[in-house]
TORVOVO-894356 format. One record per residue: x, y, z negated of N, C-alpha, C in turn; residue in one letter. Coordinates in steps of 0.02 Angstrom, whole numbers, plus 50000, padded with zeros to 5 digits. Example, Ala and Ser with C-alpha at 12.3 -4.5 7.8 and 13.67 -1.06 7.14 Angstrom:
506604971649610506154977549610506604983549610a506424988849646506844994749643506455000249606s
***
This chain:
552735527046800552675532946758553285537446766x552995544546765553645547246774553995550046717x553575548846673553925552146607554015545946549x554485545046502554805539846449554135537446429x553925536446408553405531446356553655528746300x553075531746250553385531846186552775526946138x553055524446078552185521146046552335526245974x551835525445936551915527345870551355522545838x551645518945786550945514545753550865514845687x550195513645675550265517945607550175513245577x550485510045499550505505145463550495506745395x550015510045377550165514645298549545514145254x548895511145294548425511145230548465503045191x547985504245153548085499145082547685493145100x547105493445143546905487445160546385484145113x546065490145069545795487645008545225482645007x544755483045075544335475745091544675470445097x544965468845082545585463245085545775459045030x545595464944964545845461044905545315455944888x545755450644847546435450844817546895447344857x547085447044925547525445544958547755452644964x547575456944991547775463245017548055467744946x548705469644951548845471244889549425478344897x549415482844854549945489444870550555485244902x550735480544883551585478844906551355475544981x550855473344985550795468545030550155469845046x549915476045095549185476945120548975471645196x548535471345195548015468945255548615469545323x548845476445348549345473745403549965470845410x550145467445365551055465845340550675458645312x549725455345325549845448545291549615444545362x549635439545356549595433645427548735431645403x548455435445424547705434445403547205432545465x547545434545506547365430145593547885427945604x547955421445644548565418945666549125419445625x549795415245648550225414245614550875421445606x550845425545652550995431245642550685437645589x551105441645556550765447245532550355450045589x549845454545564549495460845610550015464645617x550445466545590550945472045628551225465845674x551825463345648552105458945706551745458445792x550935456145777550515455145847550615463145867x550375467145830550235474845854551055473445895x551765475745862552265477545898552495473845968x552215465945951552475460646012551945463246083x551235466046054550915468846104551065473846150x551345481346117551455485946122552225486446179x552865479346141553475480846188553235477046246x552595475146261552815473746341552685480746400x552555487846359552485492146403553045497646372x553335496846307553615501246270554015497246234x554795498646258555275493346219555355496046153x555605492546129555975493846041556125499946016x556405500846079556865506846040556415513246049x556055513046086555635518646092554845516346036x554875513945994554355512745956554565514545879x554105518145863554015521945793553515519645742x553735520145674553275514445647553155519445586x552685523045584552475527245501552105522745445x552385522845410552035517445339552285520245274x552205519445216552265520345157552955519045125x553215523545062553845520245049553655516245006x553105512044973552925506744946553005499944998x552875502145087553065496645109553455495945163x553985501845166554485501845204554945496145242x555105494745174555695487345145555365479845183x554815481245185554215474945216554295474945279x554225482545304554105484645369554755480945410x555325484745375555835483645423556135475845421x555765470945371556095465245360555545460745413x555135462845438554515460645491554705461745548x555055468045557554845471145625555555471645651x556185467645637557045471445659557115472145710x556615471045760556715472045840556575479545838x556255484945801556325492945779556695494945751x557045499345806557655502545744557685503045685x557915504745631557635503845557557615511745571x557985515845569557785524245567557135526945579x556865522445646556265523845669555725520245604x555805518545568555285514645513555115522745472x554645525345490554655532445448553875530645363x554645532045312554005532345271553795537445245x553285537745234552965543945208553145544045135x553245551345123553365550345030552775552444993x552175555145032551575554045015551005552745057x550275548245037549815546545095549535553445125x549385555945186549405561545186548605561145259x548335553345241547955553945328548295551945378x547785551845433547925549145521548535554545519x548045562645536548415567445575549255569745556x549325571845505550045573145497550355565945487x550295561145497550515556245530550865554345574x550415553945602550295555645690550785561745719x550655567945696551195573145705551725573145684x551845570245628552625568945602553095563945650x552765556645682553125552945724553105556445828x552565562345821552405565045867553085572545883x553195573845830553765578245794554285575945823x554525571145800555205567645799555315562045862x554845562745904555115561745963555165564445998x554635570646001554765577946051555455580646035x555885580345986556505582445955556845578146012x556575571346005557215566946050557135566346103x556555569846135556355569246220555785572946221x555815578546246555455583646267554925580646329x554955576346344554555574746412554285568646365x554215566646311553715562246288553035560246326x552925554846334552115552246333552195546246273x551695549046212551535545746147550755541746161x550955538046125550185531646127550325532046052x549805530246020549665530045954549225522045933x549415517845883549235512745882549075511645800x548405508745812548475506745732548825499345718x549085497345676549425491645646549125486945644x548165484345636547885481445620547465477145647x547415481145701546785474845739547035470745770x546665465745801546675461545840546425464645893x546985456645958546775456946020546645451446040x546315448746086546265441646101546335440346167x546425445146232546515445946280546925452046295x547755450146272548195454846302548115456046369x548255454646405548465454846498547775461146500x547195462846484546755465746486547085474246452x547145470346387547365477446343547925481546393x548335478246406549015479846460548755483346480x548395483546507548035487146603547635492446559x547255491946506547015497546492547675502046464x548025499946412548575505546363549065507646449x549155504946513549575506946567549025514246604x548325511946599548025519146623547885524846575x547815521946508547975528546459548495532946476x549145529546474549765531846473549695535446549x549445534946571549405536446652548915543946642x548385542846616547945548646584548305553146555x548675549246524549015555846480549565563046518x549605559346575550275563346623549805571346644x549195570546638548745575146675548645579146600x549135580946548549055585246512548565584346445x548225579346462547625580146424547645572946348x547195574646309547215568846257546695564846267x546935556146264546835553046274546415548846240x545845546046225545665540846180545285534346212x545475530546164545115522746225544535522446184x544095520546232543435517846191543185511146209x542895508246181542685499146158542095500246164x541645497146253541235497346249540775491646178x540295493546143539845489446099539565484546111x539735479046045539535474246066538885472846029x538895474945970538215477745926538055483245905x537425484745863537585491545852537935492445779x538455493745778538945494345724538955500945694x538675500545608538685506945585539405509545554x539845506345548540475505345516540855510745562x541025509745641541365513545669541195523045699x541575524145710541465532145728541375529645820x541005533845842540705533545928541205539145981x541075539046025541525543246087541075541846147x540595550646154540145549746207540785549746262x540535545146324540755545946386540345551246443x540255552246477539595554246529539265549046575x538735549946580538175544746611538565541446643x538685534746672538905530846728539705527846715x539905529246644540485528446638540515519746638x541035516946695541025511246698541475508146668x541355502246605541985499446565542525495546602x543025494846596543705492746683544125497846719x543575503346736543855505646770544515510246764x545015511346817545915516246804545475523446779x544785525646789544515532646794544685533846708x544855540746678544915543146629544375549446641x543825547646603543225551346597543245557146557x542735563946550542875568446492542455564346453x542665566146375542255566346336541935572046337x541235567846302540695573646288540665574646229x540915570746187540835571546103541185566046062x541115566646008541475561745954540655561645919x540695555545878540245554445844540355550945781x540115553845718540255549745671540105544345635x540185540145569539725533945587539175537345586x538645530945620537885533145605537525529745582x536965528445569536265523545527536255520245572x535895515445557535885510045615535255510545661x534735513945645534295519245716534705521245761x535185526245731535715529845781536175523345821x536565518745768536835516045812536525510945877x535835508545846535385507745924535255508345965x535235517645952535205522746004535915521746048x536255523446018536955522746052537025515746117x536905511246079536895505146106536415503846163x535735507346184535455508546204535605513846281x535805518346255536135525046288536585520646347x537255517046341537475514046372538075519246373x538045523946347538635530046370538935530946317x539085526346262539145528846169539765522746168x540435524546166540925519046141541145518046081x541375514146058541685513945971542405516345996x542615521045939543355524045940543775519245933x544115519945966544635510745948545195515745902x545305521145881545815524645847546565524145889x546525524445953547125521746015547005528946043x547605534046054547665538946082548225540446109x548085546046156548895544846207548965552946230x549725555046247549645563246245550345563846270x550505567846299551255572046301551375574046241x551955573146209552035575146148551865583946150x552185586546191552165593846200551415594246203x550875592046226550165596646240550145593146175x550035587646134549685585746057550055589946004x550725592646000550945597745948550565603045945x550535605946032550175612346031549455614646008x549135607546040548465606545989548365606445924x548985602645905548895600645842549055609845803x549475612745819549805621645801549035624945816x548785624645862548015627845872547375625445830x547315620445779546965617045753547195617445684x547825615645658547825616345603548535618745580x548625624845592549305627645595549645627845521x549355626645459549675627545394550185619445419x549855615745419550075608645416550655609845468x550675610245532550845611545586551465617345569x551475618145545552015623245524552475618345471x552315615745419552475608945362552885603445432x552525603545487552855597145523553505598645557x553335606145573553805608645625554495610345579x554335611045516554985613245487555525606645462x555175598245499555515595645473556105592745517x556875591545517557165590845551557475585245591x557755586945645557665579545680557875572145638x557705567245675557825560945629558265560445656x558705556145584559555553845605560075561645580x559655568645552560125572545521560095573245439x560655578545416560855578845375560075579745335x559755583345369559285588245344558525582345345x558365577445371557965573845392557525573045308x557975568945292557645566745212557385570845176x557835575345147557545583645125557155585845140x557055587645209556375589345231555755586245224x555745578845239555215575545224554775574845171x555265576645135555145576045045554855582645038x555165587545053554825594545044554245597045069x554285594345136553755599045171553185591545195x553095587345190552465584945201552155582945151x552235582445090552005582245044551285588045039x551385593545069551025599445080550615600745153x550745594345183550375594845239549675593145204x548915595045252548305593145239548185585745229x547675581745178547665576045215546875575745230x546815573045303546395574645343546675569845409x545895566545444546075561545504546055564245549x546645563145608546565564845675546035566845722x545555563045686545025564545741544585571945731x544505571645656544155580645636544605585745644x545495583045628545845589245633545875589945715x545905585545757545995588245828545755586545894x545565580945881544965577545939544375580145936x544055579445879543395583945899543595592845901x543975594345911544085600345944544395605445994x544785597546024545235600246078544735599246136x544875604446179544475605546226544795597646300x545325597746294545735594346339545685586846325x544865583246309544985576946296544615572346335x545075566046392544835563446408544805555346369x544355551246419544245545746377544335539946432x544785534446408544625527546445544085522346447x543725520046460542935516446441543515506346492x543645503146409544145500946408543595495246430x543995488146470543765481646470543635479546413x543405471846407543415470246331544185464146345x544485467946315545375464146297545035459146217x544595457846186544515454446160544635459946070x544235467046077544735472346010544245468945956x544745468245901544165469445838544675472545792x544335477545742544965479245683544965476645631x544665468745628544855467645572544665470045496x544015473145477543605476145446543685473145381x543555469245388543245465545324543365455445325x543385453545242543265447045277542805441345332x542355446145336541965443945383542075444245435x542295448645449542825450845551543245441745543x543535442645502544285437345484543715431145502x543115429345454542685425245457542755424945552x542305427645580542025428945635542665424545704x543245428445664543815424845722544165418945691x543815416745650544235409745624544025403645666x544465398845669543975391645704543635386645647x543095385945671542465383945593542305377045612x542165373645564541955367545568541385363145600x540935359645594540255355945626539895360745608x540045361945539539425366045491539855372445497x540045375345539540295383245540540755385245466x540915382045439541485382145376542225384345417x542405389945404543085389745427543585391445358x544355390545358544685390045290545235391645328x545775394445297546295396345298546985395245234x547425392045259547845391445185547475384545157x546885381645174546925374445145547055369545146x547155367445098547505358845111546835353345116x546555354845109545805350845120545135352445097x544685352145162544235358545140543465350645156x543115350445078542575345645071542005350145064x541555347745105541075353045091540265347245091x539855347445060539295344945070538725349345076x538095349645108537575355145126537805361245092x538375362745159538785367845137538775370545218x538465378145222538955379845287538875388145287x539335388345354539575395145348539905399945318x540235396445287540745399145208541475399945235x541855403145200542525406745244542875406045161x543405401945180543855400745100544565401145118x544945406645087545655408145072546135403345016x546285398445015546465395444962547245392544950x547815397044962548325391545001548655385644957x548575382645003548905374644930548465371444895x547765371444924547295368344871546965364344917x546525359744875546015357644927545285359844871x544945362244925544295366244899543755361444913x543355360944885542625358244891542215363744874x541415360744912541045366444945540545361044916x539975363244887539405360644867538805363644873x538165363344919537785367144908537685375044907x538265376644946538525385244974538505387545035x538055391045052538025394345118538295403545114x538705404645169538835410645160539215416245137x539655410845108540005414245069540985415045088x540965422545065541935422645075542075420044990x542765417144996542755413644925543695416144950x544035420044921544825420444928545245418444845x545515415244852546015413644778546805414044803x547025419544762547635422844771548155416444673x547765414444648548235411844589547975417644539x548015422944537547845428944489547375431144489x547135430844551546305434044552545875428244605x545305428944589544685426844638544255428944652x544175429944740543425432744738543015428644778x542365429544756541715425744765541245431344786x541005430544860540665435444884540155434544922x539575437244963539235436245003539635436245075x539465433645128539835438045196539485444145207x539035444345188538515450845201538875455645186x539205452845116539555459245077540165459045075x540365456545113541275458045129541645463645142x541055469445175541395477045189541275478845125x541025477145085540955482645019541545479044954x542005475444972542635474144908543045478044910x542955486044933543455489444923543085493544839x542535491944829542155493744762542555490044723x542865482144729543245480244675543725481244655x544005487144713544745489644700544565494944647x544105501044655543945505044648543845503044577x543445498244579543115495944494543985494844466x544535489944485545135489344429545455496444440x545445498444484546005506544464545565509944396x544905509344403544505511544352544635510044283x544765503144278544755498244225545965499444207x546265501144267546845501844247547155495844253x546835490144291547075484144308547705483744363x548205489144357548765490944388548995483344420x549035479444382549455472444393548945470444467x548505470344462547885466944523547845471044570x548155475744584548255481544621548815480544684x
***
């Protein structure tokens, strides 16, 4: 590559399918919910084998700053940027996109979310090395995950007919797509030309500002006025002027509108993001009877299967239960379908309702 390589990862939402493990102090990417590492930790150990330390930027919350940098000390701590309010992907994204164009004008930025899983690095490698490679030709970058079902949950990224998943080629996109019904996502699946957005994007810092100034210039003006990191002026600014940026995701404020977007049609490196407890279900190792557990000290189960139990320090018995996510945090418990594992962000929704601050 001829130009620095830079990451930016974003580590700032709440993780609310998660609860009651997933919590404001302690969301979904900062807990060891696959493997014995946090999801950030895997995200960063992934990321420095193409992008060392010091060139890695980490945007998250000042609720979990203090977490961040006590996880991650192989990142500068300066580079730990918290936001002093949630503000979305995009001014996100532009704020750590900001403050490295300040420190290197010849930037190439990759953008990473904090959260998913990989299960076949050496794969991911070779795809995030031809992004970054894509990106030198000016243009913005997004990887797409060819489908493995038809998934109504994720947003789509047409490729053009013949786009082959493997290959170094960086294809145009033809479109973004948002989620769809599950007709549509058939269709998609069907089509053979329809990828899931993996939310992984890559750019010269210089062509993604300019986009970003042509797309949504109030905000874009809020980013530009803030000053480099490491000055007098840094903090001040942050506080002042993004607070007033839009909040709004990367992909409506500038992917679906930049004319300059190509796409990678990625191997399968093994992606999942980690959705719900059922993703977690899905990659756990499960028993005779498909029972998998995490955190237990002994897990009894009789015409019991397929059940996914969070319990740490206990030993759980299973009687006559098929199906079910069962998580016990000590303060709270939840008892769920797997069916219905994407929908416990309703139980968050229901205690902010109720003012259950403490379960929060």
């Amino acid at each position: 590559m001829k130009s620095p390589l830079y990451a930016i990862i974003l580590a700032g939402g709440r993780g609310t399918r998660f609860w009651p493990r997933s919590r404001k102090a302690h969301p979904k990417q900062v807990l060891s919910i696959v493997g014995e590492e946090t999801l950030l930790q895997q995200t960063v150990r992934r990321i420095a084998k193409v992008v060392p330390p010091e060139r890695i930027f980490v945007v998250t919350s000042e609720d979990l700053r203090r977490e961040v940098l006590r996880q991650i000390p192989e990142v500068p701590p300066q580079q730990i940027l918290a936001e002093p309010l949630p503000r979305n992907s995009a001014p996100a994204i532009a704020l750590g996109t900001h403050l490295i164009r300040l420190r290197d004008e010849n930037a190439i930025v990759g953008v990473f979310p904090a959260d998913h899983v990989v299960t076949k690095p050496a794969k991911f490698l070779a795809t995030v090395k031809n992004a970054y490679k894509a990106a030198e030709q000016d243009a913005l970058v997004v990887v797409g995950i060819q489908p493995r079902w038809a998934e109504t949950g994720y947003g789509y990224v047409e490729f053009p007919n013949g786009a082959v998943p493997g290959e170094k080629t960086a294809y145009r996109v033809q479109s973004f797509r948002e989620k769809p019904d599950r007709p549509t996502a058939a269709r998609y699946m069907k089509a053979g030309r329809y990828f899931w957005n993996s939310g992984m994007f890559f750019w010269k810092a210089s062509v993604f500002l300019d986009e970003f100034n042509t797309h949504l210039p109030k905000t874009a003006l809020q980013i530009a006025s803030i000053a480099p990191l490491g000055s007098k002026g840094y903090e001040r600014d942050l506080a002042e002027y993004f607070p007033l940026c839009e909040s709004i995701s990367v992909d409506y404020a500038v992917m679906e509108k930049a004319k300059n977007v190509m796409g990678i049609a990625a191997a399968d490196f093994g992606w999942n993001d980690v959705g719900s407890w059922q993703a977690v279900y899905e990659l756990s190792r499960k028993d005779a009877h498909a029972n998998a557990a995490h955190g237990v000290v002994d897990l009894l189960a009789i015409e019991s299967k397929g059940n996914y139990v969070d319990a740490s320090g206990k030993m759980v018995a299973l009687l006559g239960v098929e199906d079910l996510v069962i998580v016990d945090t000590g303060d709270a418990l939840l008892v769920t379908r797997r069916e219905d594992a994407p929908r416990v962000g309703e139980m968050v929704k229901l205690l902010e309702k109720k003012r259950r601050t403490e379960l929060l």
